[in-house]
C-alpha positions as CSV (number, residue, x, y, z in Angstrom):
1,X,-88.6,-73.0,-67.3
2,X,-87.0,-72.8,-70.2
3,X,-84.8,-75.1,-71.7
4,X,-81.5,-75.8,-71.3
5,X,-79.2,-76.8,-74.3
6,X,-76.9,-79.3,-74.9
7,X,-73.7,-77.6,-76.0
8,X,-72.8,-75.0,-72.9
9,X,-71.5,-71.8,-74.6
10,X,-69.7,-70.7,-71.0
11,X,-68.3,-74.5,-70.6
12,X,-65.6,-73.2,-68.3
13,X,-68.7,-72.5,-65.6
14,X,-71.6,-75.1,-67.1
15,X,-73.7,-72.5,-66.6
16,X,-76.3,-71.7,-69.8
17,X,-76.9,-68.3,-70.8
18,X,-81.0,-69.4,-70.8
19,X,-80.9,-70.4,-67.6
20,X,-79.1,-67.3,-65.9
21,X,-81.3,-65.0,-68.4
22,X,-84.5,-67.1,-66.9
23,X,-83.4,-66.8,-63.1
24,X,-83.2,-62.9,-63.7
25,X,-86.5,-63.0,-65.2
26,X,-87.9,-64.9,-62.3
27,X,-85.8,-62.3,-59.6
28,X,-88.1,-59.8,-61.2
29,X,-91.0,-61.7,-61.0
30,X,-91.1,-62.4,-57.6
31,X,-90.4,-58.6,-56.6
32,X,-87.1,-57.3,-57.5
33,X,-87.1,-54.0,-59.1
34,X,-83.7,-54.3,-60.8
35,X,-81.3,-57.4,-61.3
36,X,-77.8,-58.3,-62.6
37,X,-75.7,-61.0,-62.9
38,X,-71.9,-61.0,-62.2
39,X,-68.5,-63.0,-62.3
40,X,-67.9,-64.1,-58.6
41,X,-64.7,-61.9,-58.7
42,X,-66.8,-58.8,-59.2
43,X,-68.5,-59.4,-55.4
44,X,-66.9,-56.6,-53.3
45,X,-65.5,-58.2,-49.8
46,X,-64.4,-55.8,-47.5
47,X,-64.0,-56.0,-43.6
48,X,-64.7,-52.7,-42.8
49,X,-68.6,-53.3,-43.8
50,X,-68.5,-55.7,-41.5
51,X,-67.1,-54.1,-38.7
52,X,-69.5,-51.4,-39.5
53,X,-72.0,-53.9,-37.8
54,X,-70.1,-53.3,-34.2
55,X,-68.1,-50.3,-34.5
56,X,-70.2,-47.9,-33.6
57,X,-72.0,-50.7,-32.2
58,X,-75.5,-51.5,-33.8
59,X,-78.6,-52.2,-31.6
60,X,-78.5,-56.1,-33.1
61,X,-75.0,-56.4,-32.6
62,X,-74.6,-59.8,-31.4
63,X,-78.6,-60.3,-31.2
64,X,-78.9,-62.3,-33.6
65,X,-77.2,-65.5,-35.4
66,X,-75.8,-63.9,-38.5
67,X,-75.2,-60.5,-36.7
68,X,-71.7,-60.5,-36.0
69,X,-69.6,-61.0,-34.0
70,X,-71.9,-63.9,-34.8
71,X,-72.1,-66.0,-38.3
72,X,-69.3,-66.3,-41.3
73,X,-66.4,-65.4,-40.8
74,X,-65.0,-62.9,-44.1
75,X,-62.6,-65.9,-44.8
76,X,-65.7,-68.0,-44.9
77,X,-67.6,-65.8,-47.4
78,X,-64.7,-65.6,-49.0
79,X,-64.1,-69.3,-49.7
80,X,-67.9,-69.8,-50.3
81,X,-68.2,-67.4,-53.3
82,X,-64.8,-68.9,-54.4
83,X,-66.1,-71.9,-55.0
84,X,-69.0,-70.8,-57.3
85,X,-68.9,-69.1,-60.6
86,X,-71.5,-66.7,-60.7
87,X,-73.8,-63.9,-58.6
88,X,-77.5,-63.1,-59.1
89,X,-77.4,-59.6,-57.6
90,X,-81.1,-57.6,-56.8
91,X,-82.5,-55.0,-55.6
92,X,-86.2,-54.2,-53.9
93,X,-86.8,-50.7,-54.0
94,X,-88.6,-49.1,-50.8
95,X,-90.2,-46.0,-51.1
96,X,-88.9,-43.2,-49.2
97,X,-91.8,-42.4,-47.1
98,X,-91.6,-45.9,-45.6
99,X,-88.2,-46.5,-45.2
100,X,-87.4,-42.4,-43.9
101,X,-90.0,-41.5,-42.5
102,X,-90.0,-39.6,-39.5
103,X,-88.5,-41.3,-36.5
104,X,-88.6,-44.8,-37.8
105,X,-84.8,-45.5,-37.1
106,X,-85.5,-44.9,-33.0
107,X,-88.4,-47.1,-33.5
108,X,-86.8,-50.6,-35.0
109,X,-84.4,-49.9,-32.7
110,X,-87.0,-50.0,-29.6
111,X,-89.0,-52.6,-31.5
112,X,-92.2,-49.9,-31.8
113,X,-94.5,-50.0,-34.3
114,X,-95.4,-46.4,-35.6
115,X,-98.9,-45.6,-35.7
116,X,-98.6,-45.2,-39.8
117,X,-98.2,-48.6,-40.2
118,X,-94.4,-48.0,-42.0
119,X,-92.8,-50.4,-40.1
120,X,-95.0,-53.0,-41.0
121,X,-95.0,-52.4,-44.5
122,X,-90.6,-52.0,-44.2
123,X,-90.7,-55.8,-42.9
124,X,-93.0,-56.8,-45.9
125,X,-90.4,-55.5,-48.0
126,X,-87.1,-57.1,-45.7
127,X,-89.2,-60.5,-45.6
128,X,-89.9,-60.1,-49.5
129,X,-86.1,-60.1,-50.3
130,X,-85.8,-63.0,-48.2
131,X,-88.3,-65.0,-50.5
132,X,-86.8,-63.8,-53.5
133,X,-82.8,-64.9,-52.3
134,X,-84.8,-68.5,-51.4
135,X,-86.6,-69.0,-54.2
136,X,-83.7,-68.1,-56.1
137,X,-81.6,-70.7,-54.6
138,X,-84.1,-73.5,-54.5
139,X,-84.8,-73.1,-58.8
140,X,-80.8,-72.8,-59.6
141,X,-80.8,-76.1,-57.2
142,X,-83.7,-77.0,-59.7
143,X,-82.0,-76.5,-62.4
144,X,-78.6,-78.1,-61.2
145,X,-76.5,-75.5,-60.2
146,X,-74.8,-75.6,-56.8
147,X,-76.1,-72.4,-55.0
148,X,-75.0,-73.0,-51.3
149,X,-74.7,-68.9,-50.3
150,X,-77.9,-66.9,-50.4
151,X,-77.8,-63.3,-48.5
152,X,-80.5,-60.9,-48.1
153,X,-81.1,-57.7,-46.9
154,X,-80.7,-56.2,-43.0
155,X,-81.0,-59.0,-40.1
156,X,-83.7,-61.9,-40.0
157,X,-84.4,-61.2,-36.0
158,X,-85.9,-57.7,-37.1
159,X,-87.7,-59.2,-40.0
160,X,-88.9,-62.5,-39.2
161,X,-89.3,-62.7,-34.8
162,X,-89.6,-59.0,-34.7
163,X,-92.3,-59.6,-31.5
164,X,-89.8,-62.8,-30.3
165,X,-87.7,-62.0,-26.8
166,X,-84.6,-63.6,-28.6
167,X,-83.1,-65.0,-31.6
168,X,-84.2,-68.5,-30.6
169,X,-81.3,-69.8,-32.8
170,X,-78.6,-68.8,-30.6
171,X,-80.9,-69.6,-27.5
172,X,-81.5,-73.4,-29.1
173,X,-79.6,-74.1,-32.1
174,X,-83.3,-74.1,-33.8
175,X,-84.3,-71.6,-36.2
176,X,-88.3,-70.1,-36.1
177,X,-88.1,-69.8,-40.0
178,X,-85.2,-72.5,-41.6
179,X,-86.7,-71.9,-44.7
180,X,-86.7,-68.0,-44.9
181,X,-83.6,-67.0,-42.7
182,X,-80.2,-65.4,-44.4
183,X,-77.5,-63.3,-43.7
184,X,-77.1,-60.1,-44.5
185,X,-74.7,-58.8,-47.5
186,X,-73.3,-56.7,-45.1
187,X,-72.9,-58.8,-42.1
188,X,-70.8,-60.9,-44.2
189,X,-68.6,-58.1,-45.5
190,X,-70.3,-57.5,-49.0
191,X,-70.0,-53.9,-49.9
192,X,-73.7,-53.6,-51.4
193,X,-74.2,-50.4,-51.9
194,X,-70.3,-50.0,-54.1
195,X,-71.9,-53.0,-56.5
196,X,-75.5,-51.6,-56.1
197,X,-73.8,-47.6,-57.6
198,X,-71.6,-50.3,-60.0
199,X,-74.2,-51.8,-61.6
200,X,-75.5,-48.2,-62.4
201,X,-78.1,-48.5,-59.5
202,X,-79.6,-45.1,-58.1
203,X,-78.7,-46.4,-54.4
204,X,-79.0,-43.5,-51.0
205,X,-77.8,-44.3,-47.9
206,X,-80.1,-43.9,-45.0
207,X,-79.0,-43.0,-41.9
208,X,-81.8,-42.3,-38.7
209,X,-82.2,-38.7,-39.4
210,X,-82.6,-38.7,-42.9
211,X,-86.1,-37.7,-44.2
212,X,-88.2,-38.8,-46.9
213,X,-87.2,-35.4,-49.0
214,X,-83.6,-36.3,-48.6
215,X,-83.6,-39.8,-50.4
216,X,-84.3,-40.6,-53.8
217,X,-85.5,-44.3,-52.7
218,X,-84.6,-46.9,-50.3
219,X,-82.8,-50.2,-51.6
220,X,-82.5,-53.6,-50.2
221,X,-80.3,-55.9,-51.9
222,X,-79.7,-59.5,-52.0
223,X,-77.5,-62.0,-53.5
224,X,-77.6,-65.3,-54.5
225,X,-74.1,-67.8,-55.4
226,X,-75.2,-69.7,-58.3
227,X,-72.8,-72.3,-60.3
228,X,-70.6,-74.4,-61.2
229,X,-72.6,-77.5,-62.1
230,X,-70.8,-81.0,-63.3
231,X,-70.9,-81.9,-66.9
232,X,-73.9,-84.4,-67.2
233,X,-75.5,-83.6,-63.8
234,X,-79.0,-83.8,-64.0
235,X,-81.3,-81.4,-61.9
236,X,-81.6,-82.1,-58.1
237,X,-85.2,-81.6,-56.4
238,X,-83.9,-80.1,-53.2
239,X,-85.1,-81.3,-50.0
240,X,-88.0,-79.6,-48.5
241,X,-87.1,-77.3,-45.5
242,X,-90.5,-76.2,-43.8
243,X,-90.7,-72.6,-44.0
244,X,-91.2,-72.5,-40.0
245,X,-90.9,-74.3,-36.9
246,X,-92.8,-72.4,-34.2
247,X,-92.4,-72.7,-30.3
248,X,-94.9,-75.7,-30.0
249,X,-97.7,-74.6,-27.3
250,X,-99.4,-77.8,-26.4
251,X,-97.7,-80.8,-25.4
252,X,-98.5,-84.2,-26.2
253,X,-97.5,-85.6,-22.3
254,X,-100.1,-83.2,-20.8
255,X,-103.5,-83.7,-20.0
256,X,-106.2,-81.4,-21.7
257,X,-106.3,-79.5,-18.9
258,X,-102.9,-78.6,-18.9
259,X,-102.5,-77.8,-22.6
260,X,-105.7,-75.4,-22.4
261,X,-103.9,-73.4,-19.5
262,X,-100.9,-73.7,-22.1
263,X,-102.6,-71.8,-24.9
264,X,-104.7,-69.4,-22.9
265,X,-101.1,-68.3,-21.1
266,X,-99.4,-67.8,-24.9
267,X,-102.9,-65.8,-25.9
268,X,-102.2,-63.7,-23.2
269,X,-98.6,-63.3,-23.8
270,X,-99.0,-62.6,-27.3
271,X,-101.8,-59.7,-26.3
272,X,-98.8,-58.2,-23.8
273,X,-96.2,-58.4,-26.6
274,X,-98.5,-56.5,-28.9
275,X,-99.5,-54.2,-26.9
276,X,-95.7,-53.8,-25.7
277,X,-95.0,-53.2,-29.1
278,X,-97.8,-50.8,-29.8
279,X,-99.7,-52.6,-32.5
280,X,-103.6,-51.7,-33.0
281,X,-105.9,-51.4,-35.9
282,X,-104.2,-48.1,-36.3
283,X,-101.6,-49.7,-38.8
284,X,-104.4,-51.4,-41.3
285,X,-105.1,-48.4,-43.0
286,X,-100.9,-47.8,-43.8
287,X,-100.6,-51.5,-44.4
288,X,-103.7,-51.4,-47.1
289,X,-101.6,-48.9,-49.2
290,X,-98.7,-51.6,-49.7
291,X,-101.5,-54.3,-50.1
292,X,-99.2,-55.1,-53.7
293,X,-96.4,-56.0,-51.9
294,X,-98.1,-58.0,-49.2
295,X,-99.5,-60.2,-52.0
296,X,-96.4,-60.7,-53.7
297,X,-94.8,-61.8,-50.4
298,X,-98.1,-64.6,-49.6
299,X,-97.3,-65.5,-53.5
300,X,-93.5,-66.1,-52.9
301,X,-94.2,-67.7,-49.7
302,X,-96.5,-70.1,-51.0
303,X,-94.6,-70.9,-54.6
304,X,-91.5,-71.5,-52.4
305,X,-93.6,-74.2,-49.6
306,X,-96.6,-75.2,-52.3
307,X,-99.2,-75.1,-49.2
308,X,-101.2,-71.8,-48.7
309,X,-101.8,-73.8,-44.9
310,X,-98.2,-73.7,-44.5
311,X,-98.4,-69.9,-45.9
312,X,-100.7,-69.1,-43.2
313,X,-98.7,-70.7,-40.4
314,X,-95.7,-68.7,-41.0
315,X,-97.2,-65.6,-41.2
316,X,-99.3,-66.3,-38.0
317,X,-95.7,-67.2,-36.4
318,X,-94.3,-63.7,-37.9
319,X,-96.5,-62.1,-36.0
320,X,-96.9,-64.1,-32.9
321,X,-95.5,-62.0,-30.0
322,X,-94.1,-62.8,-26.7
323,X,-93.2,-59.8,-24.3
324,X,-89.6,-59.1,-24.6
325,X,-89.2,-57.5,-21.0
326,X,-91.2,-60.5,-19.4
327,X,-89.1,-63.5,-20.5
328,X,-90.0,-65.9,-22.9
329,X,-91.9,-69.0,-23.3
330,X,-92.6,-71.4,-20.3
């Protein structure tokens, strides 16, 4: 990290040069293919993206806790980038074969893996913004910075409990991943793809019959509020937020007997949600070509808990199913 002088040059913000140069240098290191930093005024708020979200209505409209009508509200947003001084604005580029191919829209919207594997590798690049957006916040925390709004890319239900029944936050009040999940630009009202074109970005909307021929690349953007901090603050080590927090299986007021039924009946469920869902070994091959991006995600994941264990875990929970048309756990 490098670091940070005495004498702020932007004292209006505390925020160093060095250390905004250095977060963009780490966005880029952890995946981003492009990244920017902007005034807080330049963030584009508009409520027609939002109502984008449920007018047509989207399939995740309401499924989830930051799909509206569900999370912030735009006055929220609104106030919350307000209140800090700058944005660290990226992009992840998709290729288009993944994120056009043929027929992929009606499949998320089923919740069907292709036999290609695209899908797959499309959530390795969703839950790869997510890291970045996270580990963003947690080293401007690091640093001193506030940076209490992070937003990623698409909804977390899609990315993160793809093979869940529900979003178990708005079943429980208990997120599966606390330490991965974010809104959405969009869901929030942040016109992405207007500061993605202004920041000289080569950005394509995709709509479901587009084809890979028809789009330069795909982009998912993220966003991360970073500043002010208070003259003479020293840097925070932000609390540790576990990554995940799975459905537990076994319970500790049950007998052995009773916790082996336990596990054998979420094996089985699992096996019915997969197979629901269509996945086979017929994916591996498609999966191997992104192998890259896959490693960068298990890197991100494990710099942002520091245990490869807890690495493991959450992607184990990622793609732990429960059948969606059989109800959920017992």
């Amino acid at each position: 990290m490098m670091k940070r002088r005495r004498d702020a040059i932007l004292y209006r913000e505390r925020v160093m040069p060095t250390d905004l140069d250095e977060l963009q240098y780490l966005a880029r290191k952890w995946g981003a293919d492009n990244v920017t930093v902007m005034e807080t005024s330049r963030v584009i708020l508009d409520p027609r993206v939002r109502f984008k979200c449920m007018i047509p209505k989207c399939y995740m409209s309401g499924g989830c806790s930051h799909c509206p009508p569900n999370g912030y509200s735009l006055e929220e947003i609104r106030g919350k980038v307000a209140s800090h001084a700058w944005a660290v604005f990226f992009r992840v580029k998709v290729p288009p074969s993944i994120i056009a191919a043929k027929g992929l829209g009606a499949d998320i919207a089923k919740g069907v893996m292709d036999p290609a594997g695209n899908l797959m590798n499309l959530g390795a690049h969703y839950m790869l913004t997510f890291s970045i957006v996270r580990l963003l916040q947690k080293t401007a925390r690091r640093m001193g910075y506030a940076a209490d709004g992070v937003f990623a890319a698409g909804n977390c239900r899609d990315a993160l409990c793809h093979f869940q029944p529900n979003c178990r936050h708005m079943a429980t009040g208990k997120c599966r991943h606390p330490g991965l999940s974010a809104p959405s630009m969009e869901s929030c009202g942040m016109d992405a793809f207007s500061m993605g074109a202004r920041a000289g970005w080569d950005v394509f909307p995709i709509g479901g019959t587009c084809g890979p021929d028809s789009v330069g690349t795909g982009s998912l953007m993220g966003l991360v509020l970073v500043g002010p901090s208070r003259p003479g603050s020293p840097a925070e080590k932000p609390g540790r937020e576990p990554l995940s927090d799975g459905d537990p299986v076994t319970r500790p007021d049950e007998d052995f007997r009773g916790n082996f039924q336990r596990v054998v009946r979420d094996l089985s469920r699992n096996r019915a949600a997969y197979r629901q869902a269509h996945v086979s070994f017929r994916q591996a091959p498609g999966m191997a070509r992104k192998g890259k991006t896959w490693a960068r995600l298990a890197k991100n994941l494990h710099e942002l808990s520091g245990s490869w264990m807890e690495v493991l875990y959450t992607l184990r929970l990622i793609l732990t199913g429960r059948p969606k048309k059989h109800g959920g756990p017992a």
